[in-house]
C-alpha positions as CSV (number, residue, x, y, z in Angstrom):
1,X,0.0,0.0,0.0
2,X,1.1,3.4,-1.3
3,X,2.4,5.9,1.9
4,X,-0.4,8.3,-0.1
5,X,-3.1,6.5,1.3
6,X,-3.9,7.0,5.1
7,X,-4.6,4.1,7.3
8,X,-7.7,5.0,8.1
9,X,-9.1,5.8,4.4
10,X,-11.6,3.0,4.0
11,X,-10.1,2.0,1.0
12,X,-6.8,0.5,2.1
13,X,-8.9,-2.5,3.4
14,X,-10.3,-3.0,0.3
15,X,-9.8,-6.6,-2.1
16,X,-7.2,-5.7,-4.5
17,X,-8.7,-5.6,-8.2
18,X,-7.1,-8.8,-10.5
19,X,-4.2,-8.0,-11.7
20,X,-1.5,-9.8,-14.4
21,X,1.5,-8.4,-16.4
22,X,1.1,-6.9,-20.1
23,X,-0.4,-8.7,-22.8
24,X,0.2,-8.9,-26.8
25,X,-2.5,-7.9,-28.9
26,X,-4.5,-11.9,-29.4
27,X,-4.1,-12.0,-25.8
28,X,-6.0,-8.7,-25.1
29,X,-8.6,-9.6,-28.0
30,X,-9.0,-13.2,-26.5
31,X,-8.6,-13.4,-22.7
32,X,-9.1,-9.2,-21.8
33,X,-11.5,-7.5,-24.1
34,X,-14.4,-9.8,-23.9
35,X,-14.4,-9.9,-19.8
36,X,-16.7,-7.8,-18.1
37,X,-14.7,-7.4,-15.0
38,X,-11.7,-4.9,-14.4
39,X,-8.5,-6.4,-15.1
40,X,-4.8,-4.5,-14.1
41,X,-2.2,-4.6,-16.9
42,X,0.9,-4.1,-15.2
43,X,3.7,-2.6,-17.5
44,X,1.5,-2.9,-20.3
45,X,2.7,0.9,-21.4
46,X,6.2,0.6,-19.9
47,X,7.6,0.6,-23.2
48,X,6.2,4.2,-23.7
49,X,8.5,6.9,-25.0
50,X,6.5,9.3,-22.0
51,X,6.6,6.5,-19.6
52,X,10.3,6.9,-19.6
53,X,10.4,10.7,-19.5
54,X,8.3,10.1,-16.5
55,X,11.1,8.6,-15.2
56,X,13.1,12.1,-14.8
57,X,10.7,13.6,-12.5
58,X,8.6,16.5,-13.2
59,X,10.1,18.7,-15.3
60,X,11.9,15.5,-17.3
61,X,8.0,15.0,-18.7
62,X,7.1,18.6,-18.9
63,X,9.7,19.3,-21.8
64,X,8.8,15.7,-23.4
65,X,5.4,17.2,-23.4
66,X,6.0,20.1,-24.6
67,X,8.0,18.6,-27.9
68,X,4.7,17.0,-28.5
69,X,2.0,19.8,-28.1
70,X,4.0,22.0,-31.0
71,X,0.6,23.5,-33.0
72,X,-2.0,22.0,-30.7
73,X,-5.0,23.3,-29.8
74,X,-5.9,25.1,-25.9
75,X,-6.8,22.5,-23.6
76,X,-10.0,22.8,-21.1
77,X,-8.9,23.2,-18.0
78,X,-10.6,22.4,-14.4
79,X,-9.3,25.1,-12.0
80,X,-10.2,24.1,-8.1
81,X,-9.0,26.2,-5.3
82,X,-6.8,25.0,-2.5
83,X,-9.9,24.7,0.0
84,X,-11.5,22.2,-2.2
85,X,-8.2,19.6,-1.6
86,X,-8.2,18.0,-4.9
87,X,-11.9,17.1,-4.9
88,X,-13.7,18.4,-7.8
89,X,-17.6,18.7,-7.1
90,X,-20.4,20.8,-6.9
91,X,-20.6,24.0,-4.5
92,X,-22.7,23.7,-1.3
93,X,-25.5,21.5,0.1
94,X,-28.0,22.8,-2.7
95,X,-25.8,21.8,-5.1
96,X,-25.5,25.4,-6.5
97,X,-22.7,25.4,-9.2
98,X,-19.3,23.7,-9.2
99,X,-16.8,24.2,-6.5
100,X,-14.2,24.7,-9.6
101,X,-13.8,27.2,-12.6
102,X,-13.8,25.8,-16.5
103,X,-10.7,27.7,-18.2
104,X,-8.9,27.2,-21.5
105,X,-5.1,27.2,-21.9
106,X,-2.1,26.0,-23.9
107,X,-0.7,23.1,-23.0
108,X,2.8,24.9,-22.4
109,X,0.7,27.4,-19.7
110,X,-0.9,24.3,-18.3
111,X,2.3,22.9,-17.8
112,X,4.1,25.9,-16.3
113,X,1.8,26.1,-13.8
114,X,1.8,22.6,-12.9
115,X,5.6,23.2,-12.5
116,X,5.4,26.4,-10.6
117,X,2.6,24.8,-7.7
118,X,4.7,22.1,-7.4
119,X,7.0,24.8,-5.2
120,X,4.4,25.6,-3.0
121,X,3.4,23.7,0.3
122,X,0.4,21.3,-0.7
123,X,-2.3,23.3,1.1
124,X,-1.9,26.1,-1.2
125,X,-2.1,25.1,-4.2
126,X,-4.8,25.5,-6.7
127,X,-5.8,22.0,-8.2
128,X,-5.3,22.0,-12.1
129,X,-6.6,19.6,-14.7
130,X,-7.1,19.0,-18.2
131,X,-9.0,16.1,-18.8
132,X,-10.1,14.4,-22.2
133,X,-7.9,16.2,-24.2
134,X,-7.8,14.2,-27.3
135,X,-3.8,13.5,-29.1
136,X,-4.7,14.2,-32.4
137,X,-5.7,18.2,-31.5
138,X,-3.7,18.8,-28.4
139,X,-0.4,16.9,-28.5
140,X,-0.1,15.8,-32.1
141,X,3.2,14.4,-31.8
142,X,1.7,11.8,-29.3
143,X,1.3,8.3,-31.1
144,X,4.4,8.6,-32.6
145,X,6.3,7.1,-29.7
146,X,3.2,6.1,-27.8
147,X,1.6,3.4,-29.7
148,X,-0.5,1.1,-27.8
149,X,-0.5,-1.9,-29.8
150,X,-3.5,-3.7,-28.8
151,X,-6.9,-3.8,-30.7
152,X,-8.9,-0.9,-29.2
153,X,-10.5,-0.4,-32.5
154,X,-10.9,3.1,-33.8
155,X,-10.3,4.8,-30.4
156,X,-8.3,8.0,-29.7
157,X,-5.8,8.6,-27.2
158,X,-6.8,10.8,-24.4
159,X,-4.8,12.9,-22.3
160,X,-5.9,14.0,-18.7
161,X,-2.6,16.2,-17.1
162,X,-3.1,17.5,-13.9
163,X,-1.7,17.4,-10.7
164,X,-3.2,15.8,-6.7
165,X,-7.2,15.6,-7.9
166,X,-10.1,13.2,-6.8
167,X,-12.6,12.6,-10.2
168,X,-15.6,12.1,-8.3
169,X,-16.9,8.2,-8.7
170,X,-18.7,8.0,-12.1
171,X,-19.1,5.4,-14.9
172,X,-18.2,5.2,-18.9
173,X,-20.7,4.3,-21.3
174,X,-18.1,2.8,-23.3
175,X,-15.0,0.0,-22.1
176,X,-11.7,2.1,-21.0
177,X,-8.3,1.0,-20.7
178,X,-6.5,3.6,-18.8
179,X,-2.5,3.6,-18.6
180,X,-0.7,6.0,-16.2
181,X,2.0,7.7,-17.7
182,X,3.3,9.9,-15.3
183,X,2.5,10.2,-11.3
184,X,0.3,7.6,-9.3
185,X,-3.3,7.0,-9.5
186,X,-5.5,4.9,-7.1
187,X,-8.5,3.5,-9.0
188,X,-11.6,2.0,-6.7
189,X,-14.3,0.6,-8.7
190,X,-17.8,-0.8,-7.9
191,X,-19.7,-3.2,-10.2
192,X,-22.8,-1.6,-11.8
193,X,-25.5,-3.5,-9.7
194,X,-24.5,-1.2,-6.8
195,X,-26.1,1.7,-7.8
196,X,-28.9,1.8,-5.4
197,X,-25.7,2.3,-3.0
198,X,-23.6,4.8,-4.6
199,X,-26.6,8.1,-4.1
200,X,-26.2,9.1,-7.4
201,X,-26.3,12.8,-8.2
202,X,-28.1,14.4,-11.0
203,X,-28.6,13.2,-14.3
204,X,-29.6,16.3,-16.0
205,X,-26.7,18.6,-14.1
206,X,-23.4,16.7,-14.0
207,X,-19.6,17.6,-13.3
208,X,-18.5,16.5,-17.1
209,X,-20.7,14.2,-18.0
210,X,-21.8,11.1,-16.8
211,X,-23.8,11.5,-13.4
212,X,-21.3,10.7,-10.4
213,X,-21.9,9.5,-7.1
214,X,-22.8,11.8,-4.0
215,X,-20.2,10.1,-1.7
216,X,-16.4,10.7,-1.1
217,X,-15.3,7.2,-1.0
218,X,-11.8,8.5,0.9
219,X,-13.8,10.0,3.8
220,X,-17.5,8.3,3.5
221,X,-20.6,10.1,5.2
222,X,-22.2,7.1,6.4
223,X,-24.3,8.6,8.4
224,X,-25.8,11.0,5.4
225,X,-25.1,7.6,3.1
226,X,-25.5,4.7,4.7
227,X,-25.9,2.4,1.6
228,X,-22.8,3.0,0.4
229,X,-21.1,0.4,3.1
230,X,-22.6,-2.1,1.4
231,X,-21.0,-0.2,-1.6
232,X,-18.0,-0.6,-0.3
233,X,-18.7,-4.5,0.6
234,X,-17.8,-5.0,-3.2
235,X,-15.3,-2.4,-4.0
236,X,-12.0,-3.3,-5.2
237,X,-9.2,-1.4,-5.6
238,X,-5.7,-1.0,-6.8
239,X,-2.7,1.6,-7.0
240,X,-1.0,2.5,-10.7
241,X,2.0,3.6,-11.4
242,X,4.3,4.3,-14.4
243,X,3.5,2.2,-17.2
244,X,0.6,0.3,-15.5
245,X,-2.9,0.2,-17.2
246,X,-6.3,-1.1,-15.7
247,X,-9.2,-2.3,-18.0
248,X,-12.6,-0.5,-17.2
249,X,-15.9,-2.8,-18.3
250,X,-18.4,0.1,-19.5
251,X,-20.9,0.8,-16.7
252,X,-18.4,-0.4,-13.6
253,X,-18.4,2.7,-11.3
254,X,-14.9,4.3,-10.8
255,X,-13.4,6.8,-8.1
256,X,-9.9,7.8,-9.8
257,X,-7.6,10.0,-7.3
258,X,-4.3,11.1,-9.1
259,X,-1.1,11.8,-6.7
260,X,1.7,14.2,-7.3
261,X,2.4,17.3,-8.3
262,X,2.1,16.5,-12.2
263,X,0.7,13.3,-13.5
264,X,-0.5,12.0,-16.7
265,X,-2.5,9.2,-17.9
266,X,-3.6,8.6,-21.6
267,X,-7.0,6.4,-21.8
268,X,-8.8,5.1,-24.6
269,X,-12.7,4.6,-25.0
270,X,-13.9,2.3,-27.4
271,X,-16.8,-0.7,-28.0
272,X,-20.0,-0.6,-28.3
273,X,-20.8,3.3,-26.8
274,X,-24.3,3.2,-27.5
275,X,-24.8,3.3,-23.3
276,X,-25.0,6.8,-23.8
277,X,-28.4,6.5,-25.5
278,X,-29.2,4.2,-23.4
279,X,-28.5,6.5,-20.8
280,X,-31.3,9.1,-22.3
281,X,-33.6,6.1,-22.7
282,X,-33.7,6.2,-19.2
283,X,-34.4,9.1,-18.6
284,X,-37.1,9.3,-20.7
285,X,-38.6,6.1,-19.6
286,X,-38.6,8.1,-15.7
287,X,-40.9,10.7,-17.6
288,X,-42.6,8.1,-19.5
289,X,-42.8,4.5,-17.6
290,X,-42.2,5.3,-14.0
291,X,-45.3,7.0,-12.6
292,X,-47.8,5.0,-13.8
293,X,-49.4,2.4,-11.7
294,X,-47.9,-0.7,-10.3
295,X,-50.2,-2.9,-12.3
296,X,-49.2,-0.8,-15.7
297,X,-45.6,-1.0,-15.0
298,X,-45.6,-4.7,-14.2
299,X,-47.4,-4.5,-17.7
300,X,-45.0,-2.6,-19.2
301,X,-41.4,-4.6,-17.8
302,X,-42.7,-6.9,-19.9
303,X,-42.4,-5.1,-23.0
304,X,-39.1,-3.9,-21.9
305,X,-37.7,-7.9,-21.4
306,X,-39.3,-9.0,-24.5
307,X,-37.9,-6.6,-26.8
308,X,-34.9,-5.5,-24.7
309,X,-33.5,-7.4,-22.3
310,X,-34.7,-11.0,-22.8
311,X,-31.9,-13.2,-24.3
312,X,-33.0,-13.6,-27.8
313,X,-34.8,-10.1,-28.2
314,X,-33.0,-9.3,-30.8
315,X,-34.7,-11.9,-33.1
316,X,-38.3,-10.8,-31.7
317,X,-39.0,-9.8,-35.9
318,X,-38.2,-13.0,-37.5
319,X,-41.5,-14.2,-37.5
320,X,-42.2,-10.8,-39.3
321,X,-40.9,-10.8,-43.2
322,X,-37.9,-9.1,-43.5
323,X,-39.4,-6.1,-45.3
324,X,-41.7,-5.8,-42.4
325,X,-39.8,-6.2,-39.5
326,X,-38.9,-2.2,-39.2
327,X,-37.3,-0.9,-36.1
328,X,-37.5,-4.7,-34.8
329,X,-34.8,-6.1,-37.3
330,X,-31.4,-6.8,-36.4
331,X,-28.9,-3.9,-35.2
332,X,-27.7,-2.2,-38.5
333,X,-27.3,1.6,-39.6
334,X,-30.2,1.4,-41.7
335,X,-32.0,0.3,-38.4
336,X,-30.6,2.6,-36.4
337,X,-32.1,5.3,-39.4
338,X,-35.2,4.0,-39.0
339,X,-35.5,4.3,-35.5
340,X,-33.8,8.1,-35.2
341,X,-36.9,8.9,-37.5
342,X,-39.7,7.1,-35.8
343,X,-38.7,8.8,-32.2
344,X,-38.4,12.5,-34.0
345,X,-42.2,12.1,-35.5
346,X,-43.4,10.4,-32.1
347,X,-41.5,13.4,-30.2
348,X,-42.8,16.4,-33.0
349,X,-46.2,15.1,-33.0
350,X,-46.3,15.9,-29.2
């Protein structure tokens, strides 16, 4: 256990997430990508051109950074004061804003700043990240000596640069394999049928994105959340470092707290994403399912397993010719078509 995690954060007791050393590119097709539990790839980007700048310290992966970023574009940047330790989140018991600012800056001001907290005693410093910022925009220069080299499809490197931060715990629609470049990162994940447990905030008014939990997982309210122990009851949890990499399943919640006083880690989204309109289907089925009465919505799960979640609903058509079949055939983009333009009528007509 990493001396950045106090004894008494409930995490250090927690079951370590599995964990084996890198894999080739079948093995990660065969064995990694198909699992839908999280999976630590130690060393996996050890290899890294930035891994090994890492290696100098601070200002060693500031200048490698830097030779990448040569015509990229301004990064967003999360700006937190020092009062809010690290922990991006909303502002106040009403949940009245965000206790951080939204700024935009070049990546060789980002990094300057970085280098220029790092001087200062930890309490003061102002927490800096820039999360998401894709390779191709920001640092071009970045797969040139950072290939990954394992079949993630069409997915683009992602940098998120920063320095001590808390991402509050959240979920990806889409499977993530995130490798820590630079600094240390403590991931603690929950599986997805622990959602009743994890007080989730708003859907409609989130910190960048997907909704996130209500509870600090390093310092739980269990008092205000008393759920979330049995959250915890399934947790895992593991430290990165340099070169390490952790496979995300989509939907598996995941606290991420980043140590030092500049870390990077590069992740890549890819799969099936279409959670995030599942996601909206949701929401709309809370406007449209939910507040009807018991004997309706007992009615009405019954549509929902046969044409959604029943093994086999996706052949719920084929006693339907094929020409007939409509928004029940198989998944395809002319489906998908017909579908998009079936919902806008419905939602015009109204």
């Amino acid at each position: 256990m990493s001396t950045d995690t106090p004894v008494d954060d409930p995490r250090a007791a927690l079951p370590p997430i599995e964990e084996r050393g890198a894999v080739d590119a079948a093995t990660f097709a065969t064995e990694v990508a198909p699992r839908y539990r999280p999976l630590v790839l130690r060393g996996q980007v050890a290899s890294w051109a930035s891994v090994a700048a890492a290696g100098g310290g601070d200002r060693a992966v500031a200048a490698y950074l830097h030779g990448l970023g040569g015509g990229g574009r301004p990064l967003d940047v999360l700006v937190g004061a020092p009062d809010i330790r690290g922990r991006f989140f909303y502002r106040g018991d009403a949940l009245e804003g965000f206790n951080f600012n939204r700024e935009r800056a070049s990546l060789d001001q980002l990094l300057g700043e970085l280098l220029r907290l790092a001087q200062m005693p930890e309490g003061e410093r102002h927490t800096l990240y820039a999360n998401a910022a894709t390779a191709p925009e920001h640092l071009p220069g970045w797969s040139r000596d950072n290939a990954l080299g394992l079949p993630v499809g069409d997915a683009t490197p992602r940098l998120w640069i920063g320095n001590g931060s808390h991402t509050a715990t959240h979920y990806d629609g889409s499977t993530n394999l995130a490798c820590v470049v630079a600094g240390r990162r403590r991931f603690t994940l929950f599986p997805p049928d622990q959602i009743a447990n994890l007080y989730v905030g708003p859907l409609d008014r989130t910190l960048a994105g997907p909704p996130a939990s209500m509870v600090d997982p390093t310092a739980p309210d269990l008092v205000r959340y008393p759920r979330f122990a049995a959250a915890l009851a399934q947790a895992q949890s593991a430290e990165l470092g340099p070169g390490d990499a952790v496979f995300i399943p989509a939907l598996w919640w995941h606290h991420v707290q980043a140590f030092g006083t500049l870390n990077v880690l590069c992740n890549y989204w890819w799969a099936f994403d279409g959670a995030t309109s599942a996601f909206h289907a949701m929401v709309h089925a809370m406007m449209a399912v939910r507040d009807r009465p018991a004997a309706e919505k007992a009615a009405w799960r019954a549509w929902f397993d046969h044409f959604v979640f029943d093994e086999g609903a996706d052949r719920v058509g084929d006693h339907l010719p094929e020409s007939a079949r409509g928004v029940m055939g198989p998944a395809s983009e002319r489906r998908t078509e017909q579908i998009r333009a079936y919902l806008l009528g419905v939602l015009q007509r109204r």
